[in-house]
N, C-alpha and C positions, 0 to 999 in steps of 0.2 A: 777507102776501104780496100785492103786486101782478097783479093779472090782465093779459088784453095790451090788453084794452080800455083800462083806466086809464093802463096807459104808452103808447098811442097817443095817448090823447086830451086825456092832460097839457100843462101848458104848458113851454116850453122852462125858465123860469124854475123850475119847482115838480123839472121833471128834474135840472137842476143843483144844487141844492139835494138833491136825492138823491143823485146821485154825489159830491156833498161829504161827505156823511154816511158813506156807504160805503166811502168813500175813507178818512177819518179814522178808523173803527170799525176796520177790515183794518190799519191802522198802530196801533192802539192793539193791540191781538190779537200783532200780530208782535213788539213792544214787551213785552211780556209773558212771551213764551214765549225770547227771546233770556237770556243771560246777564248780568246786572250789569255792567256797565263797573268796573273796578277803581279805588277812587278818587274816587265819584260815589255819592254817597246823594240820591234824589230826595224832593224837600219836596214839590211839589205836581204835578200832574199835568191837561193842561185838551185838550179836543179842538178843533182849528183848521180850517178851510178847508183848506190846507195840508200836514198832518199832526197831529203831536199835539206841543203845547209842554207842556217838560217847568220845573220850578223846581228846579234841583238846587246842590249843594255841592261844590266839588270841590278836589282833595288835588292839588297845584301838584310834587310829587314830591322838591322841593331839602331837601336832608340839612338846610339849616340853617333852615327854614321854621318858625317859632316856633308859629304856625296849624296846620298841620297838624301837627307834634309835639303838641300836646294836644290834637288829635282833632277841632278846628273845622272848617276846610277853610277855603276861601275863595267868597266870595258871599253870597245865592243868586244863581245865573244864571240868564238864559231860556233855553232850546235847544228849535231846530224839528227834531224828526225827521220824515221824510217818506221814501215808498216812492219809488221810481223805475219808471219800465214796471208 
């Protein structure tokens, strides 16, 4: 825990670099507690500036997808999720 002296007397830089972290932590947490995306099995998982990038697999939905018929998917892809407000 931070006291209010340490976050007065931080530098602007050492601050944002905290609320990146925080920011990133609260979206990995939210990420978490939501439901599975149907379709989407996550390979790897990395915290960003941004949000949190995810490495996932995903099932393209077409009756005739030969990939997804044996349970491959298509990829891996990058995806940013990120909170908003």
């Amino acid at each position: 825990m931070l006291t209010k002296t340490q976050i007065t007397t931080a530098t602007t830089a050492v601050l944002e670099h905290l609320r990146n972290r925080i920011e990133a932590e609260l979206g990995q947490r939210e990420l978490a507690v939501q439901e599975p995306i149907i379709g989407r099995q996550v390979v790897e998982e990395r915290p960003a500036l941004a949000g949190t990038l995810r490495l996932e697999m995903v099932k393209c939905g077409k009756d005739r997808c030969k990939k997804c018929e044996r349970g491959e998917g298509h990829g891996p892809y990058w995806y940013l999720y990120f909170r908003r407000n």
